[in-house]
Steps between C-alpha positions, in 0.01 A plus 500: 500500500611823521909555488683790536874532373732745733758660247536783782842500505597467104768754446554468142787384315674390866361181556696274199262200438284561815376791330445262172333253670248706677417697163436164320319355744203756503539512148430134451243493783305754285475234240468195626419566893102415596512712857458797527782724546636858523829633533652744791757704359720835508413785265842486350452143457119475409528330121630216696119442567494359081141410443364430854305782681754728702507642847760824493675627790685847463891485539644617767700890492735463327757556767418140619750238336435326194517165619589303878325500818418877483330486194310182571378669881405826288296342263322314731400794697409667161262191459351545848430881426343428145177501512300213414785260514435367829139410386599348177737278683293367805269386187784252368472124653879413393808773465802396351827660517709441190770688632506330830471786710143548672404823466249643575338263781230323423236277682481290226679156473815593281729327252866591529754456169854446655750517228778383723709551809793620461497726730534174753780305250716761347495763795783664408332648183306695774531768703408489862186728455352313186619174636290545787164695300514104285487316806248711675278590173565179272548224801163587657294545244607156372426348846159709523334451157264228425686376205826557408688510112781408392683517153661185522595155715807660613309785698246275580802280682663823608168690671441109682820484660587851578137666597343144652206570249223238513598277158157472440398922467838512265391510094735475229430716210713553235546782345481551065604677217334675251473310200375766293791723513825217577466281184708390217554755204765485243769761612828463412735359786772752616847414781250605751483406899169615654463543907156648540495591885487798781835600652443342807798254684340180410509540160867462500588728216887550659549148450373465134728808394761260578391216304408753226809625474675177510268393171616867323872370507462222242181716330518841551145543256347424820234751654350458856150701492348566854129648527315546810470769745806632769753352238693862559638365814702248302714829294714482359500214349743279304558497133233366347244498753151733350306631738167578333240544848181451460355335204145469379396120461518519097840597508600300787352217245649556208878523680398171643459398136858649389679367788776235479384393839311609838728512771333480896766470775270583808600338807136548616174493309126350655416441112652723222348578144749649289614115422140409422481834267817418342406133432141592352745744260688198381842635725674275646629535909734438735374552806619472853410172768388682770111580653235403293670516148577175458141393581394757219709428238494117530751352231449839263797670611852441589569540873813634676619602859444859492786490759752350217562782252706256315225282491269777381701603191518072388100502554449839250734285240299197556167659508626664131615164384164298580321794329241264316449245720419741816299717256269178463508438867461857588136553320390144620582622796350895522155363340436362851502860678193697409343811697125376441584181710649677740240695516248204535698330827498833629118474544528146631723640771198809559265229538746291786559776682131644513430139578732525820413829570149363546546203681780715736771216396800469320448398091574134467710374169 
């Protein structure tokens, strides 16, 4: 079986944990995956390819933006006018699309990853022009693809209901951690809160200063540290609050290690791995009810109303408090999340889908 993986429209460091997912994925499919694959990426984005053989693609000028509709048009045109890359691709028997959206077009049955909609269930975090891109770009190529993945019960509920997708071509995959680089290591603990996310609405940072600075009035030792990209639409920000961007994964680690807690308030989230990362690091978390977090943290975490800041400040407290006993539950917990078996029910899913593709019917469950 021969399976091609679309990373077309990868615009690094822009893509939060879409962007680790896809990475880890061909990186585990390298070692444990028994197809045979290759990777279609950007030239700006071609180490993303990480030990499978790579198909490049020239960017686009660089007057073209860096990420959104325009970029993800440009690049497909760039892959059309690349030579060879048509032929390479017709030689494929399954394409999969880790970032969900299709491009280039291929003849091939296809795999689509959808992370989520929330484009459908929190509108309002959209404009009208990317609103509508998701529903034209994500919607169809979920209702078009032989097979369909999801991160998590939750979207696989969410994608039923809202896209009428066929329960049976819907394939719930979680995501994983890397165990390699989130593990226990003996740092000391500093008054630490850690909220490792983008910038974006959902994430609810304005609601979390509050809560924060509610917990600095009785202990002003307190530090909130952000990290993750577009954080400088949030300045300024209170007292207290670090913002420290981007992060390499060894350092995002080791503050996991130091932290008195990991906080997560988003009101949306198709899976989530910061939690997972913090619990393989022995840090404890409060994290918020909503989406698919509660489904990934199981009983590893204490959960909040990300609505209820006053709720959100007793949860940090509590999350502090029950340090040892969610440490325990935490590890238990991240051990079951690994990239390689991810990896492996990828390939199942290759193998339904060239199955239907065949056979010119829907996958059956």
């Amino acid at each position: 079986m021969r399976v091609g993986l679309s990373l077309l429209t990868l615009s690094p460091g822009d893509l939060g944990g879409s962007e680790t997912y896809a990475r880890q994925l061909v990186r585990s499919l390298a070692k444990v995956g028994t197809a045979d694959y290759a990777v279609l990426v950007p030239a700006r984005a071609k180490d993303a390819a990480d030990g499978l053989p790579a198909i490049e693609v020239k960017d686009p000028p660089v007057a073209i933006a860096k990420r959104g509709p325009l970029r993800i048009a440009a690049m497909a045109l760039q892959a059309r006018r690349t030579k060879g890359v048509g032929d390479q691709m017709a030689k494929f028997d399954v394409v999969h699309y880790p970032l969900t959206v299709p491009s280039p077009h291929v003849d091939a049955p296809t795999v689509v990853t959808l992370h989520d909609i929330q484009h459908r269930d929190l509108p309002e975090f959209f404009g009208p022009a990317r609103r509508s891109f998701r529903r034209l770009a994500y919607d169809r190529a979920a209702r078009s693809a032989e097979a369909v993945i999801v991160t998590s019960e939750f979207v696989r509920g969410r994608a039923r209901d809202a896209l009428d997708l066929d329960p049976g071509r819907i394939h719930v995959v979680p995501l994983a951690i890397d165990h390699t680089t989130f593990r226990p290591a003996s740092e000391e603990r500093e008054p630490i809160i850690l909220y490792p996310a983008r910038g974006w609405p959902h994430k609810n940072h304005a609601r979390l200063f509050q809560a924060f600075a509610s917990l600095r009035d009785t202990r002003p030792q307190l530090r909130l540290i952000l990290t993750g990209g577009g954080l400088e639409r949030l300045e300024p920000v209170p007292e207290g609050v670090e913002i420290l961007g981007h992060v390499p994964p060894s350092q995002l680690a080791s503050l996991y290690r130091r932290a008195a807690c990991l906080v997560y308030p988003s009101l949306y989230e198709g899976f989530g791995i910061p939690p997972l990362e913090a619990m393989a690091c022995g840090c404890p978390v409060a994290a918020s009810n909503a989406g698919a977090i509660p489904e990934v943290c199981g009983d590893a975490a204490v959960l909040f109303d990300p609505t209820d800041v006053e709720a959100m400040a007793a949860a940090m407290l509590e999350a502090d408090e029950r340090r040892e006993e969610l440490q325990a539950l935490g590890r238990e917990r991240a051990a079951q999340f690994t990239w390689d078996e991810t990896a492996r029910r990828h390939e199942d899913v290759y193998r339904r889908a060239l199955s239907a593709g065949l056979a010119g019917s829907p996958t059956t469950a």
